[in-house]
N, CA, C and O atoms as a GROMACS GRO file, in nm:
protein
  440
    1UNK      N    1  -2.775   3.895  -0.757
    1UNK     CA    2  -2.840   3.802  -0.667
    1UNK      C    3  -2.764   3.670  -0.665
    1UNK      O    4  -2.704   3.646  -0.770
    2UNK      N    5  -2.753   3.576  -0.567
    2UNK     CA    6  -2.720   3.494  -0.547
    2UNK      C    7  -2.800   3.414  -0.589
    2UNK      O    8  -2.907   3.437  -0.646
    3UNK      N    9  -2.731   3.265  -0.549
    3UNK     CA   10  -2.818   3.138  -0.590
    3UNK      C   11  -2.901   3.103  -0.475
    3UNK      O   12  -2.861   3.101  -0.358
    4UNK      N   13  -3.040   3.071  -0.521
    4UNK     CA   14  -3.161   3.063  -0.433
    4UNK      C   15  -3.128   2.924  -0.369
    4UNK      O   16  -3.074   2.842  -0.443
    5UNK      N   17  -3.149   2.897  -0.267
    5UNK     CA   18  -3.090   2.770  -0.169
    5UNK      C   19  -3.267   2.735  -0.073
    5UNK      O   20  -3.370   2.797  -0.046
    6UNK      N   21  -3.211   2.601  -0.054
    6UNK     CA   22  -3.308   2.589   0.017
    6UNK      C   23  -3.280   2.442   0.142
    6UNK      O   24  -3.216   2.346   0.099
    7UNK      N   25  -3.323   2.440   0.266
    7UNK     CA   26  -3.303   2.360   0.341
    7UNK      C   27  -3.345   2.210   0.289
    7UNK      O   28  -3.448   2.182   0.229
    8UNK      N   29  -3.249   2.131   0.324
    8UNK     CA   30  -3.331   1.947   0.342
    8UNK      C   31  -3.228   1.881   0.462
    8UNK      O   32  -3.116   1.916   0.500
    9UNK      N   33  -3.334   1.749   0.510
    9UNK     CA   34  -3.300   1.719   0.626
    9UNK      C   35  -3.306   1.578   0.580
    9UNK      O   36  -3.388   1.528   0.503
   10UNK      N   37  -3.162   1.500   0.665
   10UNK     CA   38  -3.216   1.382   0.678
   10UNK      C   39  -3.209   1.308   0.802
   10UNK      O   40  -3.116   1.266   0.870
   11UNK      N   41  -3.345   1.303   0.811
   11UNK     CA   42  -3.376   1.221   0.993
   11UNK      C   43  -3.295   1.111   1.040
   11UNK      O   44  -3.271   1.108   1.160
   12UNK      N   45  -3.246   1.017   0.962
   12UNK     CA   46  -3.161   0.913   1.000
   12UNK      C   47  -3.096   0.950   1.085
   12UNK      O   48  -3.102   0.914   1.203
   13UNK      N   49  -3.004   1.052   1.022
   13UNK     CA   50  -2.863   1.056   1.093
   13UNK      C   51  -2.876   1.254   1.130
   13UNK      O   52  -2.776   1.320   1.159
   14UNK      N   53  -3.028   1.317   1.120
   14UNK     CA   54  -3.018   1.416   1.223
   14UNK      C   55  -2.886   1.495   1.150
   14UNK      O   56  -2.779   1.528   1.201
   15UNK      N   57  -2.930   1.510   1.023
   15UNK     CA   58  -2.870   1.619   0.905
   15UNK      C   59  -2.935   1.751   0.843
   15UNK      O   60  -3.042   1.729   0.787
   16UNK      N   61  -2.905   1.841   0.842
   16UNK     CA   62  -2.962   1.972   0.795
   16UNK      C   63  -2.819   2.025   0.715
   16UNK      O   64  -2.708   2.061   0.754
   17UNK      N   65  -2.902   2.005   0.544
   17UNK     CA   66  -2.803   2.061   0.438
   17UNK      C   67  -2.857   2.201   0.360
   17UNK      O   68  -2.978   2.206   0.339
   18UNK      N   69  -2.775   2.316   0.314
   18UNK     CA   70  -2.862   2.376   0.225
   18UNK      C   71  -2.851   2.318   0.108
   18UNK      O   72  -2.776   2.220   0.103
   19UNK      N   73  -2.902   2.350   0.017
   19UNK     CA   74  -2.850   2.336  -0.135
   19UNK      C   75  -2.934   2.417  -0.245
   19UNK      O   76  -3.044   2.468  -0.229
   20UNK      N   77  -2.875   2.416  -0.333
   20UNK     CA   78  -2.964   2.486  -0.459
   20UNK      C   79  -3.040   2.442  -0.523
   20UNK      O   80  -3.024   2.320  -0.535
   21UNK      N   81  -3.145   2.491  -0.589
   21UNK     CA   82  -3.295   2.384  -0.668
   21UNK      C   83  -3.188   2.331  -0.777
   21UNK      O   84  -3.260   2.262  -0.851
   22UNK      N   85  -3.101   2.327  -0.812
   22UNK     CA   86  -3.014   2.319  -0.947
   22UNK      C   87  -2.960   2.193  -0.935
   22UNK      O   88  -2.877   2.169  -1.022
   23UNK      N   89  -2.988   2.073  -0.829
   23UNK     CA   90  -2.931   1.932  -0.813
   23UNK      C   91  -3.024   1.850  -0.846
   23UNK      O   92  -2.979   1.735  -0.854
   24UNK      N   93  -3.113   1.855  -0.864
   24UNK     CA   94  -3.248   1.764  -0.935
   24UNK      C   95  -3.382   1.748  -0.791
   24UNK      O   96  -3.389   1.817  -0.689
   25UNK      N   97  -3.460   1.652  -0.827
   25UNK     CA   98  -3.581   1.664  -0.744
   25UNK      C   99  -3.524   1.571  -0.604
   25UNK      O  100  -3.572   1.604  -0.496
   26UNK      N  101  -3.425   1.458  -0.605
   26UNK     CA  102  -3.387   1.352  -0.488
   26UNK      C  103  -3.266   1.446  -0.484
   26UNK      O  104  -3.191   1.518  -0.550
   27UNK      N  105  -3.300   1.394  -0.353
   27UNK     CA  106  -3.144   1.459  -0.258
   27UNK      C  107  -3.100   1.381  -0.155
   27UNK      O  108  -3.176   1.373  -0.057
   28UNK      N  109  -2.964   1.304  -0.152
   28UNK     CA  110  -2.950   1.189  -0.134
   28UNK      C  111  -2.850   1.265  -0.011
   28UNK      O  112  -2.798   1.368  -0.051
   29UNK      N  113  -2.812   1.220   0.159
   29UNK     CA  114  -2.796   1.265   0.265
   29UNK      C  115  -2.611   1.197   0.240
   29UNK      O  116  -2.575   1.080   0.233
   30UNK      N  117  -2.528   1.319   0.231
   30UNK     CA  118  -2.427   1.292   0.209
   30UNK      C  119  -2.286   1.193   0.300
   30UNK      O  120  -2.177   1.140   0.275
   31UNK      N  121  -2.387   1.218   0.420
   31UNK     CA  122  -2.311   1.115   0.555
   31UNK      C  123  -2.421   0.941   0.560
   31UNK      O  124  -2.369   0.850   0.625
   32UNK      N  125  -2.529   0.918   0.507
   32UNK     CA  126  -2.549   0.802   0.519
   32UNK      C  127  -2.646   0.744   0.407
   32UNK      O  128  -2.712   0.642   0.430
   33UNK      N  129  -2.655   0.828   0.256
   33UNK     CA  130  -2.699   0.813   0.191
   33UNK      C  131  -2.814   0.780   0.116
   33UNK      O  132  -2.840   0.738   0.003
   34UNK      N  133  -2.890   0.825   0.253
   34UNK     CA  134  -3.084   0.846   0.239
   34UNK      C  135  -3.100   0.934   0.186
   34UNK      O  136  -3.022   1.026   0.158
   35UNK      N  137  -3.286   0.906   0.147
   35UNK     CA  138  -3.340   1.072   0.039
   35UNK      C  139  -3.328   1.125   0.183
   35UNK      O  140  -3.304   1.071   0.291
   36UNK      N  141  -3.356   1.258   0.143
   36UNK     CA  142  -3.326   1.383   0.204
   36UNK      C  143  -3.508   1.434   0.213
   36UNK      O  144  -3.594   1.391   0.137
   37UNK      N  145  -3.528   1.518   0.306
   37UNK     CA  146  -3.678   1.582   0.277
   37UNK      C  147  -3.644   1.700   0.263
   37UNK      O  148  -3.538   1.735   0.313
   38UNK      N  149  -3.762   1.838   0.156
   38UNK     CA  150  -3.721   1.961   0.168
   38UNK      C  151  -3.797   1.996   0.271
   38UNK      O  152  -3.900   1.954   0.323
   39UNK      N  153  -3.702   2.109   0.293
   39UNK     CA  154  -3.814   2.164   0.460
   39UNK      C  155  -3.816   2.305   0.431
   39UNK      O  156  -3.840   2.382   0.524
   40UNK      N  157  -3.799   2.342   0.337
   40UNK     CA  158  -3.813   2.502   0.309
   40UNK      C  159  -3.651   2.564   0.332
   40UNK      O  160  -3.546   2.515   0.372
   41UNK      N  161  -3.694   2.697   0.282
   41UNK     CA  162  -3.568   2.846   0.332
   41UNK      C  163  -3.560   2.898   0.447
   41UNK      O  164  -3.462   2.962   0.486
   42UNK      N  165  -3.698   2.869   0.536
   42UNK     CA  166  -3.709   2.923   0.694
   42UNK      C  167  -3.665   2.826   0.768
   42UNK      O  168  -3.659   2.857   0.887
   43UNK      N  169  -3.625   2.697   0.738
   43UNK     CA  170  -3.574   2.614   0.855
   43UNK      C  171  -3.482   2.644   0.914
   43UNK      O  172  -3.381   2.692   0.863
   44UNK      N  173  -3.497   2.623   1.028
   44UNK     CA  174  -3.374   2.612   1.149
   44UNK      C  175  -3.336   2.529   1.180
   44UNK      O  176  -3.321   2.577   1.292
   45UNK      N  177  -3.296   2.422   1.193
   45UNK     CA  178  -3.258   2.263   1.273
   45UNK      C  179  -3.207   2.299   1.379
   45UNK      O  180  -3.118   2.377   1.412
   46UNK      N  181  -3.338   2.168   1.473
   46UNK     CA  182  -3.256   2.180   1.633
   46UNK      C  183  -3.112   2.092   1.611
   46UNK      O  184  -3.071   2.056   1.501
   47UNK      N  185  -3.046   2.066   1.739
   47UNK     CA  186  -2.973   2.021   1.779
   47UNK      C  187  -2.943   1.908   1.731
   47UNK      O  188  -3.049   1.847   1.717
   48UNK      N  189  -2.842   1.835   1.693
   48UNK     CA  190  -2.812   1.686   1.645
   48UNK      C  191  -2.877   1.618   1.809
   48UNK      O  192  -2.929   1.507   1.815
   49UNK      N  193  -2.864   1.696   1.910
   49UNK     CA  194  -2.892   1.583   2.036
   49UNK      C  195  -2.987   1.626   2.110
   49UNK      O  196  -2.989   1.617   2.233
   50UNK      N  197  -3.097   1.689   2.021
   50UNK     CA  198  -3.196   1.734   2.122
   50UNK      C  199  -3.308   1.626   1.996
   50UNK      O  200  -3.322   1.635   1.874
   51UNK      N  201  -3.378   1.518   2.114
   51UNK     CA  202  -3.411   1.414   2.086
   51UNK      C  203  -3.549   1.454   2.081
   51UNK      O  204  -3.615   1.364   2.029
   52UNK      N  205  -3.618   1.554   2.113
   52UNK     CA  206  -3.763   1.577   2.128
   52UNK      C  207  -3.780   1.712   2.026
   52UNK      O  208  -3.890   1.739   1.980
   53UNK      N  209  -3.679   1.780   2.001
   53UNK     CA  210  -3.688   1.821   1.841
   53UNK      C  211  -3.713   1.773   1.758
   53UNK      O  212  -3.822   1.783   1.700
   54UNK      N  213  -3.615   1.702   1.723
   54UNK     CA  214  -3.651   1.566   1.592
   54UNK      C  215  -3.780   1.512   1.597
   54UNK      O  216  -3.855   1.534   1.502
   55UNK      N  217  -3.820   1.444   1.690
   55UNK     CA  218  -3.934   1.379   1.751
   55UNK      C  219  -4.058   1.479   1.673
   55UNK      O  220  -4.126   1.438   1.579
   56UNK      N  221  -4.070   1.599   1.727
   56UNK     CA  222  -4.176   1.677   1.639
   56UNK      C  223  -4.084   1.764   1.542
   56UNK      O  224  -4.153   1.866   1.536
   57UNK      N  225  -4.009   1.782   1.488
   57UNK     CA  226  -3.990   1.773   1.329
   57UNK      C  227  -4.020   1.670   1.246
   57UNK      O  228  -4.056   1.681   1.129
   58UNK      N  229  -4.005   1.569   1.310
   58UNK     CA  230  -4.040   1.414   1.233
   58UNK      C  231  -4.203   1.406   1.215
   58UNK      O  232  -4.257   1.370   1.111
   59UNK      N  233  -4.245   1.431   1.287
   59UNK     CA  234  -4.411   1.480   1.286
   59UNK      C  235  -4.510   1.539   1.223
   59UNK      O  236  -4.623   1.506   1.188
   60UNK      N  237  -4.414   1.678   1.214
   60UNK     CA  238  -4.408   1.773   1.126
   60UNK      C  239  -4.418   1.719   0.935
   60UNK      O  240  -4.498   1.711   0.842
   61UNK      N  241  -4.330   1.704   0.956
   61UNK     CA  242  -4.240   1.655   0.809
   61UNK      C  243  -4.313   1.573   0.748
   61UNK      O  244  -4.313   1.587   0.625
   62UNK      N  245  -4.402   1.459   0.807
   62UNK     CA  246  -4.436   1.342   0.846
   62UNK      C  247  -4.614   1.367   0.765
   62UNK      O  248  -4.671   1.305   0.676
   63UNK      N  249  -4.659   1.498   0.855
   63UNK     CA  250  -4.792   1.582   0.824
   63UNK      C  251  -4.759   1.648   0.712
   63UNK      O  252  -4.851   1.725   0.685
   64UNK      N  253  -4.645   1.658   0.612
   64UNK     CA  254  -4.642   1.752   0.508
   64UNK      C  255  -4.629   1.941   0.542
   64UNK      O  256  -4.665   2.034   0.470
   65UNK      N  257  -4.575   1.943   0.655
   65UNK     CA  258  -4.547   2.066   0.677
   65UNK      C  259  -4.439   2.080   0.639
   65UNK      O  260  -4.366   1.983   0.614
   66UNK      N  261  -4.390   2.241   0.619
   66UNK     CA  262  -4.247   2.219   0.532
   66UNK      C  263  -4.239   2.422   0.605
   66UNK      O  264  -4.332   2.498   0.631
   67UNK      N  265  -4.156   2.433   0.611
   67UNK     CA  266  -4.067   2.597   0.643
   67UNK      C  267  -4.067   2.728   0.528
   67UNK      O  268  -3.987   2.819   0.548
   68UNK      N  269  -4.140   2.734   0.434
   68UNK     CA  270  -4.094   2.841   0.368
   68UNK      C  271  -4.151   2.958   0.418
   68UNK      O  272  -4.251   2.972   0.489
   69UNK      N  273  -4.035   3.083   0.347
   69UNK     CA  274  -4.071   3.200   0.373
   69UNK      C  275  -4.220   3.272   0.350
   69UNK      O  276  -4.302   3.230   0.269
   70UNK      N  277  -4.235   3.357   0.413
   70UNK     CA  278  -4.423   3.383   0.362
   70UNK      C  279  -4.393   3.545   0.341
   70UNK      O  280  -4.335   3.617   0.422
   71UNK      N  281  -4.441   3.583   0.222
   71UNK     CA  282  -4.437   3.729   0.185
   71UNK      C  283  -4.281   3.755   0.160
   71UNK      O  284  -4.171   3.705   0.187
   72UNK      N  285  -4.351   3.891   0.075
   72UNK     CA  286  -4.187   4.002   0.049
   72UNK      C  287  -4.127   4.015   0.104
   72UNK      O  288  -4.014   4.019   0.054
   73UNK      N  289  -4.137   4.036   0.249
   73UNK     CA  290  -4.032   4.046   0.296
   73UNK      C  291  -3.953   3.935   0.370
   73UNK      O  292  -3.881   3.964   0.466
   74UNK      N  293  -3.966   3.812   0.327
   74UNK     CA  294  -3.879   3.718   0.367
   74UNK      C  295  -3.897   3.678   0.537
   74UNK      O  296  -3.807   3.630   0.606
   75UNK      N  297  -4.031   3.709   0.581
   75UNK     CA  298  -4.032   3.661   0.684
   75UNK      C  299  -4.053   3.485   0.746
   75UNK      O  300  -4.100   3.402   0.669
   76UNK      N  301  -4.021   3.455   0.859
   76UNK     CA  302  -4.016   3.311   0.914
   76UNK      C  303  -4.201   3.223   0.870
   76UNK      O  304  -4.301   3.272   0.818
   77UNK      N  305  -4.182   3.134   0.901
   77UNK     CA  306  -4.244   3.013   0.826
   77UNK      C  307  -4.368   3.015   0.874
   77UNK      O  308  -4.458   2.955   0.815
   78UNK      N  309  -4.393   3.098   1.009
   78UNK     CA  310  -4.555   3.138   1.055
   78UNK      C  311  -4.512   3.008   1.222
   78UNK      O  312  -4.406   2.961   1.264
   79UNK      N  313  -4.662   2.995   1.269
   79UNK     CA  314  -4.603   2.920   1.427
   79UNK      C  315  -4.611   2.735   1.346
   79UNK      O  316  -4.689   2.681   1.267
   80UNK      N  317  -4.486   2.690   1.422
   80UNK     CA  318  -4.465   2.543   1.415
   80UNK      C  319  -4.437   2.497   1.553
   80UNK      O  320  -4.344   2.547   1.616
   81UNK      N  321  -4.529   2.382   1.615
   81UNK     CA  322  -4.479   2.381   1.781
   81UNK      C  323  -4.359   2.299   1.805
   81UNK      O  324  -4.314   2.222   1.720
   82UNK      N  325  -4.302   2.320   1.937
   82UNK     CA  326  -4.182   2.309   1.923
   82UNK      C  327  -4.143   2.180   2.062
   82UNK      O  328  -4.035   2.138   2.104
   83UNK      N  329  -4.256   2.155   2.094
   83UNK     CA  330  -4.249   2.008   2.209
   83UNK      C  331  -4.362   1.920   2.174
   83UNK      O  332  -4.447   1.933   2.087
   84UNK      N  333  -4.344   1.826   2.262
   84UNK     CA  334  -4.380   1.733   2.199
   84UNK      C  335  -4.547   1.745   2.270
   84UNK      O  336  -4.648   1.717   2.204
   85UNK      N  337  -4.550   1.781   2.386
   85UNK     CA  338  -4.699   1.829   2.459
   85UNK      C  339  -4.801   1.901   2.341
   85UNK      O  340  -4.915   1.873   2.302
   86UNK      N  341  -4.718   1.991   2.310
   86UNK     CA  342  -4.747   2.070   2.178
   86UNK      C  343  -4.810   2.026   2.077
   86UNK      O  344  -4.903   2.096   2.041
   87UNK      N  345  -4.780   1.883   1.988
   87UNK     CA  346  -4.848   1.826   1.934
   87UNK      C  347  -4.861   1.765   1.921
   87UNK      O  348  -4.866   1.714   1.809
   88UNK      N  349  -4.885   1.694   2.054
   88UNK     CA  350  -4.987   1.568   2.111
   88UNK      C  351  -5.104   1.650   2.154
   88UNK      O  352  -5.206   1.582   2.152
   89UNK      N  353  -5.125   1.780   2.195
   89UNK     CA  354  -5.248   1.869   2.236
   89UNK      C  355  -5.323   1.886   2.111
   89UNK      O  356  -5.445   1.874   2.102
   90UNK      N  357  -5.219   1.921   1.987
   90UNK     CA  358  -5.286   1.951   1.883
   90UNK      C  359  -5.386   1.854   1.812
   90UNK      O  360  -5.503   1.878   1.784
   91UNK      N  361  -5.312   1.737   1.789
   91UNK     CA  362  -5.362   1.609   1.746
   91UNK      C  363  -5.471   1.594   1.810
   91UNK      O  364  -5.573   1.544   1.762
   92UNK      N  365  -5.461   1.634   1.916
   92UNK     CA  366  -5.592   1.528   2.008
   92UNK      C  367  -5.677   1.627   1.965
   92UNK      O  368  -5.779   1.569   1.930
   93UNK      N  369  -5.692   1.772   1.945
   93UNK     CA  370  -5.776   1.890   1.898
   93UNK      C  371  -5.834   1.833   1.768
   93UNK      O  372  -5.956   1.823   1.762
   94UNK      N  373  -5.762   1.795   1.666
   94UNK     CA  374  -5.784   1.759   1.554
   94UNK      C  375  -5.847   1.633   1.529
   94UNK      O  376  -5.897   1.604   1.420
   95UNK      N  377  -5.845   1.550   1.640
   95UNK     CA  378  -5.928   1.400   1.611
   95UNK      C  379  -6.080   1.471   1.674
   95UNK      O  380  -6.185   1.463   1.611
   96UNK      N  381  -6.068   1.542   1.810
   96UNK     CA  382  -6.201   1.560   1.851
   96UNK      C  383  -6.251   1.693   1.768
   96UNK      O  384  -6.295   1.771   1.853
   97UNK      N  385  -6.260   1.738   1.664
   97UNK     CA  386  -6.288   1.846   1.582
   97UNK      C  387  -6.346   1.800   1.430
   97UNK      O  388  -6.447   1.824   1.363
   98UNK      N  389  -6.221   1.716   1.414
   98UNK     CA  390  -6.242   1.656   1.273
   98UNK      C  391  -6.191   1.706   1.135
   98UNK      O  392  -6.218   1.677   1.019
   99UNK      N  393  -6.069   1.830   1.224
   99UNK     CA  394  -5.985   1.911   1.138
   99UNK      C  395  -5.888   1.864   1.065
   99UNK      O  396  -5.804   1.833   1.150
  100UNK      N  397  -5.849   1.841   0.975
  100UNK     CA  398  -5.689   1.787   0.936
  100UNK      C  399  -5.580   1.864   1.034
  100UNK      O  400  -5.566   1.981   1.068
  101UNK      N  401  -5.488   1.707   1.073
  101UNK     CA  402  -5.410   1.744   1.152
  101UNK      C  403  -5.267   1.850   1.119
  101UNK      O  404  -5.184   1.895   1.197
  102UNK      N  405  -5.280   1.864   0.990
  102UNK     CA  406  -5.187   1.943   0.908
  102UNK      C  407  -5.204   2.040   0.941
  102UNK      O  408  -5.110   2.108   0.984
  103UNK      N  409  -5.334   2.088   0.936
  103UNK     CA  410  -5.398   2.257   0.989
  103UNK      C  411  -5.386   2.274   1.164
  103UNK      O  412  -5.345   2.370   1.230
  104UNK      N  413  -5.429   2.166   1.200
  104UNK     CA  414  -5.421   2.196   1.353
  104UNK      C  415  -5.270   2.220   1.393
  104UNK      O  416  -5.230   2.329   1.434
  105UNK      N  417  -5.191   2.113   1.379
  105UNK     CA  418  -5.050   2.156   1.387
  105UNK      C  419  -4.998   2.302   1.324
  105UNK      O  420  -4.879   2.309   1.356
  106UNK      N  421  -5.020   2.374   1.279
  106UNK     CA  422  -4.989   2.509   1.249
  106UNK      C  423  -5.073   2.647   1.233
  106UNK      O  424  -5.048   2.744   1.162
  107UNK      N  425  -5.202   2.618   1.338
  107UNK     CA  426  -5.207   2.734   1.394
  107UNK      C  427  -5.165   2.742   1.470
  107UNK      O  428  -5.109   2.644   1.518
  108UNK      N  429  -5.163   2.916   1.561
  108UNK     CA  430  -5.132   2.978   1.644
  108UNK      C  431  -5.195   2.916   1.764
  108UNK      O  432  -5.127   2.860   1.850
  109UNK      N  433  -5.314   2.924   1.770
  109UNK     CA  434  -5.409   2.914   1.905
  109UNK      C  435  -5.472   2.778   1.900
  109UNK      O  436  -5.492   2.756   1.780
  110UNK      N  437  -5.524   2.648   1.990
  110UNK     CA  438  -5.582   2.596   1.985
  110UNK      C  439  -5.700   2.574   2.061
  110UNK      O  440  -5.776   2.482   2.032
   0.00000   0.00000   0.00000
């Protein structure tokens, strides 16, 4: 087996690194020298120039959502929305409900 890796991002400068749990708990962004956030093994990073990615990854990240794999078989991170309509719909679900917006942002259906 290989060495277990895992994604971190840093929003500044719109960075997605892997690395191994084996560098300590801070992870410092090697192009502009901010902490780093973990975002799990299922992350994908959009685009350095897709500006409404970031926007709700930052959101995301922001709510304590994070990408890891779920089950044996290494499947993707479950639904995370992916515009910004997306979770501004959710939010507004979650103020008029009274749900934590952590949960509303990652179900399926609203």
């Amino acid at each position: 087996m290989g060495i277990t890796r895992t994604s971190y991002v840093c929003l500044p400068c719109r960075g997605s690194y892997k690395q191994g749990y084996d560098h300590g708990p801070e992870r410092k962004c090697p192009r502009c020298g901010a902490l780093m956030v973990g975002v799990g093994s299922a992350f994908q990073p959009p685009r350095r120039r897709d500006d409404e990615a970031w926007r709700v990854l930052s959101v995301l990240l922001h709510a304590g959502i994070r990408f890891h794999k779920r089950g044996c078989g290494g499947e993707g991170s479950g639904y995370r929305p992916r515009t910004l309509a997306e979770v501004k719909a959710r939010v507004a679900h979650a103020r008029r409900t009274g749900e934590p917006p952590a949960e509303a942002l990652v179900r399926p259906v609203v």
